[in-house]
C-alpha positions as CSV (number, residue, x, y, z in Angstrom):
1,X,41.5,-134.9,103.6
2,X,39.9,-132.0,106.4
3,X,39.2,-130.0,103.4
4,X,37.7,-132.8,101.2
5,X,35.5,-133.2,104.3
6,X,34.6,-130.1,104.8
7,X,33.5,-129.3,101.3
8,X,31.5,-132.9,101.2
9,X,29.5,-131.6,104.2
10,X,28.8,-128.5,103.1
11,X,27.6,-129.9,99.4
12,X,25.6,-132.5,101.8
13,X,24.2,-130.2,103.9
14,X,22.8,-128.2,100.8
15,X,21.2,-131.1,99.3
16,X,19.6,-132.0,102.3
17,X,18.0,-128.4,102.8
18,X,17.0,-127.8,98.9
19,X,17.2,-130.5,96.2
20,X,14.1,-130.7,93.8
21,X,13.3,-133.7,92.3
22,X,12.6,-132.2,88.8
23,X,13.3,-128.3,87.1
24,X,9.8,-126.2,87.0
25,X,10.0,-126.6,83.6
26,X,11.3,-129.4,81.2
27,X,14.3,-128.3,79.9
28,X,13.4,-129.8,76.3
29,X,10.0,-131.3,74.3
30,X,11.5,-134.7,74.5
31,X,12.2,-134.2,78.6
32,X,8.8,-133.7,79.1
33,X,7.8,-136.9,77.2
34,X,7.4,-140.1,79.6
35,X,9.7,-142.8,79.7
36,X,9.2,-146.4,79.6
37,X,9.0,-148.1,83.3
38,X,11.9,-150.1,84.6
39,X,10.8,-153.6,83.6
40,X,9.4,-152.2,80.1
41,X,12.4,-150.6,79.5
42,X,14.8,-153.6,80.4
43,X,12.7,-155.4,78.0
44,X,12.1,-153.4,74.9
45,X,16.6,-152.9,75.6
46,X,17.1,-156.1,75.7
47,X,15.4,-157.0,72.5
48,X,17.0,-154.0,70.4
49,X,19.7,-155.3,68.3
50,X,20.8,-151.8,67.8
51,X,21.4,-150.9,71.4
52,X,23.4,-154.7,71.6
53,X,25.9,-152.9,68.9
54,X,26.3,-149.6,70.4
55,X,26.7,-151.3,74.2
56,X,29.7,-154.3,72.6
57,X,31.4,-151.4,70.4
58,X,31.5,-148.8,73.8
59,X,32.1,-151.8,77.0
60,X,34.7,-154.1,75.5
61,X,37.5,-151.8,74.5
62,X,36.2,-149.5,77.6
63,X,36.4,-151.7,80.2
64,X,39.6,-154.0,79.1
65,X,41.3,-150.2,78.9
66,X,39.8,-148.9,82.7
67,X,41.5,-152.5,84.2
68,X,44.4,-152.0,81.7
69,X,45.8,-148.9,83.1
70,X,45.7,-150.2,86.9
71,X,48.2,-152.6,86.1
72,X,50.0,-150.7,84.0
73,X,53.2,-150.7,86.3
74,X,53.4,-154.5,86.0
75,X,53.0,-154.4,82.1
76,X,55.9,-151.9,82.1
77,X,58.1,-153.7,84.4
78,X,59.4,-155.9,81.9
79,X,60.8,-153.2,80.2
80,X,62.1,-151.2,83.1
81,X,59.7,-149.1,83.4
82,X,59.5,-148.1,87.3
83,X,56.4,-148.1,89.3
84,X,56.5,-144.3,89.4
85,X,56.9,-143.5,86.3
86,X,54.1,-146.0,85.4
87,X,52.0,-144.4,87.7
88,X,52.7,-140.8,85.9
89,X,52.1,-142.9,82.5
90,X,49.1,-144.0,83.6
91,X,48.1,-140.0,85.1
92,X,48.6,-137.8,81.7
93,X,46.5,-140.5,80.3
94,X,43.5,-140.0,82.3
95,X,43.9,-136.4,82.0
96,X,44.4,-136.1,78.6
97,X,41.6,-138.6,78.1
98,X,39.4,-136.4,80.0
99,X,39.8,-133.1,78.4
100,X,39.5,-134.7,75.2
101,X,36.2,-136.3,76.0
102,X,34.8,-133.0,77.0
103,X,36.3,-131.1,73.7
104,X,34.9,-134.2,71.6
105,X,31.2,-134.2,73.3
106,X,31.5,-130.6,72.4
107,X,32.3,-130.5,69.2
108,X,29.9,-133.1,68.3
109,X,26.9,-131.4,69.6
110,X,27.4,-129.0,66.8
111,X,25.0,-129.1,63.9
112,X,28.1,-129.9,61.1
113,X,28.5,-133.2,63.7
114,X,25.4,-133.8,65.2
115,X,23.8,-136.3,62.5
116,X,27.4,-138.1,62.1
117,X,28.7,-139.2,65.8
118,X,29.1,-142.8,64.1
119,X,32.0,-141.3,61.9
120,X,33.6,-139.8,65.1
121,X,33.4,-142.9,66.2
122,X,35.2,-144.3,63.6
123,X,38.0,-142.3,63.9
124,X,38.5,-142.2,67.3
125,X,38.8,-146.5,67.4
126,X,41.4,-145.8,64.2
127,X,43.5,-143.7,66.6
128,X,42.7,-145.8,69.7
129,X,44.3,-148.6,67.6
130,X,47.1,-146.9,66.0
131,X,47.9,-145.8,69.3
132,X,47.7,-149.6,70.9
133,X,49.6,-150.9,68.3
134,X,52.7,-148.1,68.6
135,X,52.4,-149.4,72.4
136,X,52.7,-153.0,71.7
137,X,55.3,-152.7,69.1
138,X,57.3,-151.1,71.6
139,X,57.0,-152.6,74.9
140,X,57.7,-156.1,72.8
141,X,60.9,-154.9,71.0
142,X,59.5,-155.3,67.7
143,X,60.7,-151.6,67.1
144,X,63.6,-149.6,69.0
145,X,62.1,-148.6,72.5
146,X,62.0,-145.0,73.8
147,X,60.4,-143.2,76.5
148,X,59.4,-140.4,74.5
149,X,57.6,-143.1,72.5
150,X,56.4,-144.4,74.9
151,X,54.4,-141.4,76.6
152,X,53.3,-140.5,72.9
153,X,51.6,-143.8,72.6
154,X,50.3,-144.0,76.2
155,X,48.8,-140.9,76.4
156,X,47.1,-140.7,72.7
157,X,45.4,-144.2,73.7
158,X,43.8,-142.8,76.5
159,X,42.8,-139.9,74.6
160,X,41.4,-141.9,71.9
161,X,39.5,-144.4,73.9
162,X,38.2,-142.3,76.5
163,X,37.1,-140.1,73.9
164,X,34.2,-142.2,73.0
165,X,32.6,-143.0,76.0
166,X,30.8,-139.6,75.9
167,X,29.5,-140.1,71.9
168,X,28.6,-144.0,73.0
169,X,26.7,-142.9,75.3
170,X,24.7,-139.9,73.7
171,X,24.4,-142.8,70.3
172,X,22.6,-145.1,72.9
173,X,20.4,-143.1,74.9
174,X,19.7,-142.0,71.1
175,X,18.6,-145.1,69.8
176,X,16.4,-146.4,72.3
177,X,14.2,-143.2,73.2
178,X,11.8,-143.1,74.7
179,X,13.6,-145.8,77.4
180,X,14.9,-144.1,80.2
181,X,18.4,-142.7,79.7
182,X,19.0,-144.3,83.2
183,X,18.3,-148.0,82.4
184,X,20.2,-147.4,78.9
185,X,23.1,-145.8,80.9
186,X,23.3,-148.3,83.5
187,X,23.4,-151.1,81.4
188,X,26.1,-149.6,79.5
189,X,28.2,-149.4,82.7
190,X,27.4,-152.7,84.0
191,X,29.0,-154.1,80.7
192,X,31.8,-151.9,80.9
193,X,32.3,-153.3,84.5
194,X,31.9,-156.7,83.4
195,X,34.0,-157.0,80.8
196,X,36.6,-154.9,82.9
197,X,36.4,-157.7,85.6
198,X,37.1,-160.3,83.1
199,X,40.0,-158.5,82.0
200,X,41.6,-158.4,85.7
201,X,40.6,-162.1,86.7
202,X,42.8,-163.6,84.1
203,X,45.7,-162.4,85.9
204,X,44.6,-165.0,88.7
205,X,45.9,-167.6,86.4
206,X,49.5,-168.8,87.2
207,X,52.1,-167.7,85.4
208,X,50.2,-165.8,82.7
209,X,52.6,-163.3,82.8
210,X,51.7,-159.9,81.1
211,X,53.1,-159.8,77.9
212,X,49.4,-160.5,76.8
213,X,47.6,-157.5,78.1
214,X,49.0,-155.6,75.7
215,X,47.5,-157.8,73.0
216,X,44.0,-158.3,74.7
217,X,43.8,-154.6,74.6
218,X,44.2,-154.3,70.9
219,X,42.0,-157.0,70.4
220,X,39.1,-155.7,72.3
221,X,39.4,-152.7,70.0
222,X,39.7,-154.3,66.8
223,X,36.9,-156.2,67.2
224,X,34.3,-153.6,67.5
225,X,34.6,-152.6,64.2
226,X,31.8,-154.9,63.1
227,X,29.6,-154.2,65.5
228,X,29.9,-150.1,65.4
229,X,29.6,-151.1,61.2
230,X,25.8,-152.9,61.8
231,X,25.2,-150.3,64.0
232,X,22.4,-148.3,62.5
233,X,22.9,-144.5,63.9
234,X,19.3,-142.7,65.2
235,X,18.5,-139.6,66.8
236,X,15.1,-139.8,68.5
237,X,15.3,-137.8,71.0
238,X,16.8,-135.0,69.1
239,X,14.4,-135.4,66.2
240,X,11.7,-134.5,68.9
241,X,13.2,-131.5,69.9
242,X,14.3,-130.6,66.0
243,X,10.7,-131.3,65.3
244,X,9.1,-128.7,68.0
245,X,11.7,-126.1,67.2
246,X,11.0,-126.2,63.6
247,X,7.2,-125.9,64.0
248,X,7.6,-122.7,66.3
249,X,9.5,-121.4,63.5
250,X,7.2,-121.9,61.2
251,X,4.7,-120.5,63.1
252,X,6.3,-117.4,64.1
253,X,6.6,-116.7,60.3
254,X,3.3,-117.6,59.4
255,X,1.9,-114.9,62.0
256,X,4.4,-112.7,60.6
257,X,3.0,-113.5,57.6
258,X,-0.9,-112.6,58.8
259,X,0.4,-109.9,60.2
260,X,1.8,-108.4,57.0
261,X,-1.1,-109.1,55.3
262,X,-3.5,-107.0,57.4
263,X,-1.0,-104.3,57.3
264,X,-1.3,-104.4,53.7
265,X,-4.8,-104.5,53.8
């Protein structure tokens, strides 16, 4: 905790000193272009069908999953499952959902990807569901229960799910440019949030039990497949970089161009 502390007050006490508000120069064309206000930009998101897909296909499965795993220990109690071990369960899934996220943002950033994030989509809610479904089968009996199953199944969901929260994000942000990326963000979280809270509040009713969490989390996945199928992938903000990056090509090899010709000459 001391050295927590001490390396929260010494990050404080360097963004108290120096912390610009913006770089000296706009890291890309499309950085420098101005965003929407606040209550423009709630507006013009809140009548985009497009960003309604992207926001239902990325909260619900997102946010029943977050609640999901912090009740994990009484979902596995049934089966013996210890607290403990839950917790550990519940661990190498975050990690492994976190390293994954990073490799996947990664590798779709490259050009081969860039212009098809929708079919990585695609495949990480196939896995995400595989995944669920190996868990279900298994915590209800329906196939022959083993621990090594178990963390198999556990720790691929959490790859596979958390695994699209960074490509939902970038599709979003995406397809509403030129709204800020911090109103499209936030609502995006608020909706993860919400749906998360919905998840946790049916455990208020008496004797619900938990044999249907399990359930509830496959079905939140499943049903984003329409959704992420209307969904009508756009890159706007990229096309405005792609766009100024092309025409300073072009222009460095047309002066090349005038330039050979008077050497010529």
């Amino acid at each position: 905790m001391y050295i927590e502390f001490a390396c929260s007050s010494v990050l404080l006490v360097a963004l108290l000193i120096y912390f610009p508000s913006r770089p000296p120069k706009p890291p890309s064309l499309s950085a420098s272009v101005k965003r929407l206000d606040f209550k423009n930009g709630i507006c013009n998101l809140v009548k985009n069908t497009q960003f309604w897909f992207i926001l239902f296909a990325y909260a619900l499965p997102t946010g029943v999953y977050g609640t999901w795993g912090t009740v994990i220990d009484d979902n596995l109690a049934a089966v013996g499952v210890s607290q403990k071990e839950a917790g550990w369960l519940s661990f190498y899934s975050i990690i492994g959902g976190a390293i994954s996220a990073l490799a996947v943002a990664w590798l779709a950033d490259k050009p081969f990807l860039r212009q098809h994030v929708k079919i990585v989509l695609y495949i990480l809610i196939t896995g995400s569901c595989l995944s669920v479904i190996w868990f279900c089968l298994l915590v209800a009996n329906i196939i022959p229960f083993g621990t090594v199953q178990l963390y198999i199944a556990t720790i691929m969901g959490g790859v596979f799910i958390n695994s699209t929260v960074p490509l939902s994000y970038e599709l979003a942000v995406e397809s509403c440019y030129p709204i800020a990326e911090g109103i499209t963000t936030g609502m995006l979280t608020l909706f993860n949030n919400l749906f998360g809270s919905l998840f946790i509040l049916m455990l208020a009713i008496n004797n619900i039990g938990t044999a249907w969490m399990n359930w509830v989390l496959l079905g939140s996945i499943v049903i984003v497949y329409p959704p992420l199928i209307l969904f009508k992938e756009k890159h706007g903000r990229s096309a405005v970089d792609t766009e100024k990056h092309v025409n300073i090509q072009d222009t460095q090899q047309n002066n090349q161009s005038v330039i050979g010709a008077h050497v010529n000459l």
